[in-house]
N, C-alpha and C positions, 0 to 999 in steps of 0.2 A: 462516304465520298459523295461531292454533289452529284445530283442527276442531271444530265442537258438531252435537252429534244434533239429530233433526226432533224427538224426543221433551224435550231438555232446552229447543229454544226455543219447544214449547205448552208448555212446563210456569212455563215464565218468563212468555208475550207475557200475559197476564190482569196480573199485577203490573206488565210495562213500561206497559200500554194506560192502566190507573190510575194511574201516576206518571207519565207526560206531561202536561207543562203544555200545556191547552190557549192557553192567550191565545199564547203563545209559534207554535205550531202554525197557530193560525188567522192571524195575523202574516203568517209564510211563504205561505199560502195568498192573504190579499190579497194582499200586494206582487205573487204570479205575477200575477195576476188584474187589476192596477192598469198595472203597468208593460209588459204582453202581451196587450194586450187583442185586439187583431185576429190574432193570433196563436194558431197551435200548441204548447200544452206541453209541455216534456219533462221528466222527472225522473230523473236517475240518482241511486239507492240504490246504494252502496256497501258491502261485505256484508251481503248485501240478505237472505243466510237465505231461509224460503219465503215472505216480502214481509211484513214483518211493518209495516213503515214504511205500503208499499200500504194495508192491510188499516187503521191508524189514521186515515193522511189522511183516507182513504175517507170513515169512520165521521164525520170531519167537513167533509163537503161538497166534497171533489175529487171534479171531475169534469173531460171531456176532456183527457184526460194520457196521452201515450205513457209506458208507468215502462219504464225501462232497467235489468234487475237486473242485479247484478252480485256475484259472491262466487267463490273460488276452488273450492267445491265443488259438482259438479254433479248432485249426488243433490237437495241441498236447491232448486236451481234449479227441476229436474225437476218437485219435488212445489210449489211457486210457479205453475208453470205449470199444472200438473193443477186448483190451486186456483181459478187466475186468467183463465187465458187466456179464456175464455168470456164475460167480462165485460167487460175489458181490454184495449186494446193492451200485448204486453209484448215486449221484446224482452230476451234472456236472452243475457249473457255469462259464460260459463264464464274467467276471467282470474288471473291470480299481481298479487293487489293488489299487491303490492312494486313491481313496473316501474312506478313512477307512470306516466310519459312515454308509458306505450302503453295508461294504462286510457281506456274509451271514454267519456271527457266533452262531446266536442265536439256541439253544437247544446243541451247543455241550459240553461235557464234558472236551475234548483235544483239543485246536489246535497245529498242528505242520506245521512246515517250514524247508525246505533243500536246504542248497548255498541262502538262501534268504535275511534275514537279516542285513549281513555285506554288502549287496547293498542298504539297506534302509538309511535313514536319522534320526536324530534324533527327528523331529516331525514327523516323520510316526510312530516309534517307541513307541514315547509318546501315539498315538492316541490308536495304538494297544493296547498297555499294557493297559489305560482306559477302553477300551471294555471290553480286558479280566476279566481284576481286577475286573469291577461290574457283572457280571456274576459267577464269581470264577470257570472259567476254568481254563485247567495250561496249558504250555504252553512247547512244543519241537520242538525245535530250531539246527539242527545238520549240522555239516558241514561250518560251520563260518570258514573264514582264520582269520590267527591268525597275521599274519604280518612277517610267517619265511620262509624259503627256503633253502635248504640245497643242492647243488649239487657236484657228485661224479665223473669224477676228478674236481678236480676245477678249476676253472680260474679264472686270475687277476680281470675281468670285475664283476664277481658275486657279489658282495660286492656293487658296482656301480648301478646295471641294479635291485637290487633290493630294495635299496633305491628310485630310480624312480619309479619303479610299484608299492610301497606303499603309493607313494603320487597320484598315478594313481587313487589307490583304493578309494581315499577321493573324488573323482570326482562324480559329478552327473549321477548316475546311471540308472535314469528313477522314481528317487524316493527324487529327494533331493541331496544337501551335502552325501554319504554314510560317512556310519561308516567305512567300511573296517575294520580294523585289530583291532578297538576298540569297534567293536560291543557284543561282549559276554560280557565284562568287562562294557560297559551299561548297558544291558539287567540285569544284577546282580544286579547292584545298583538301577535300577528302580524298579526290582520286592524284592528288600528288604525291599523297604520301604515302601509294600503294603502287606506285612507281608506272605512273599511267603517262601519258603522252597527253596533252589537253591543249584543244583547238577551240576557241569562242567566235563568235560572228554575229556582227546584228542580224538582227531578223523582225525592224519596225512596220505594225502597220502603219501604211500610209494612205490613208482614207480620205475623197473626194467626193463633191457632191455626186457621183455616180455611185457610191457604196451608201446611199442617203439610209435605204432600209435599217445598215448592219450601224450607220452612226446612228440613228434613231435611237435600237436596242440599246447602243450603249451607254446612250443619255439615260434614257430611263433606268437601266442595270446599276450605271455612277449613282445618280441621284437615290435609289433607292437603300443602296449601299453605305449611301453619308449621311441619312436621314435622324439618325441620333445625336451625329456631333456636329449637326447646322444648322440653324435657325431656321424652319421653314417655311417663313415669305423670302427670310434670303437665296435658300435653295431654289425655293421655286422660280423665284425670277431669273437664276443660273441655269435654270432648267429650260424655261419658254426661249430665254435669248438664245441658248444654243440648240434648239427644234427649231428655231426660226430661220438658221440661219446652214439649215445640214446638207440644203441643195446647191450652198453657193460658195460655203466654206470649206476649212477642211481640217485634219486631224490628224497625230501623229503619235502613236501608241510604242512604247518602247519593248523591243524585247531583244533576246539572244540564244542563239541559239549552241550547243555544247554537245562536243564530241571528246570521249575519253579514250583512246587507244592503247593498251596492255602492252608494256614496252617487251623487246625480247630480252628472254632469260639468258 
């Protein structure tokens, strides 16, 4: 699985927290709250980061919930707990997402995932959905790209540089072949035919020259990312026009977000 710094995901969670659909969000929150009512919550976050998921719900209206994080690196667990524990139940797994079969799902009611997914494979996916489906968890999923990009001014190259980085996206992630831009349009069709309930929503950033730092990153993450399949005086002059232009312009990254709920038996 890729690794990301404590420093690139504060620098991202302010865009993920504004492009989560709430209706979608509060959704998940009643169904726990409807269907577990005399009950204890559980929520496993699946690369859970330093809780970046926690810290949303939270913001609207979870309460009483054991979260279960879970992510393969234990730095950023570390500092989740430094955050969290004091407010929290948390209980923190340090795990190799890959073994489906031995991550710690069992007693939760929800699992959810953010930016996760569209980096998975289609048998990791399958393996998951398995779990879930005999369990009859449900399952939130937010923040998937969608395969779009929208840049403001524009230039000729845009059209080019993101054809490439969506074939980028199909590259092995640390999880397989990913999905990239066809991962929510899976997740749909797997969890229908396991008689799931499925709620989609955008969930686009929308970035202005006030997000200049996290368009910055992005330029240079794109551009590094297409640097095989683009010529690079062409690239780079895709690259300088749009640093040039990050305080004044602006950007519009596609994603959606997914909710599977376990129909009644």
């Amino acid at each position: 699985m890729t690794d990301f710094s404590i420093a690139w995901l504060d620098l991202r969670e302010p865009a993920d927290l504004k492009a989560r659909d709430k209706t979608l969000a509060t959704r998940a929150l009643q169904w726990l709250q409807k269907n577990f009512p005399n009950q204890g919550h559980m929520i496993v976050d699946l690369g859970s980061g330093t809780g970046s998921s926690l810290r949303a719900l939270a913001g609207l209206g979870a309460a009483d919930i054991v979260w279960r994080l879970v992510d393969n690196n234990g730095d950023l667990l570390d500092e989740a707990l430094r955050r969290h524990r004091k407010d929290w139940i948390i209980e923190d797994y340090e795990a190799d997402l890959n073994v489906v079969n031995e991550l710690p799902l069992g007693g939760a009611q929800l699992i959810t995932a953010s930016a996760l997914l569209d980096l998975a494979s289609r048998e990791f996916v399958d393996e998951l959905k398995n779990r879930i489906t005999r369990q009859r968890s449900a399952l939130y999923a937010v923040l998937n790209y969608d395969g779009t990009t929208e840049w403001a001014p524009a230039h000729p190259g845009d059209e080019k540089v993101l054809a490439a980085f969506n074939l980028d996206q199909a590259r092995d992630k640390g999880f397989g072949p990913a999905l990239g831009p066809q991962a929510t349009d899976y997740l749909t069709k797997n969890f229908q035919a396991e008689n799931y309930e499925i709620f989609t929503a955008g969930s686009s950033w929308c970035l202005t020259g006030k997000d200049h730092l996290l368009v910055s990153e992005l330029i240079h993450g794109i551009a590094n990312a297409v640097k095989e399949h683009i010529d690079s005086a062409e690239l780079d002059t895709w690259k300088q026009f749009r640093l040039t232009h990050v305080q004044q312009g602006s950007c519009r990254i596609g994603h959606l977000d997914f909710l599977a709920l376990p129909a009644k038996r």
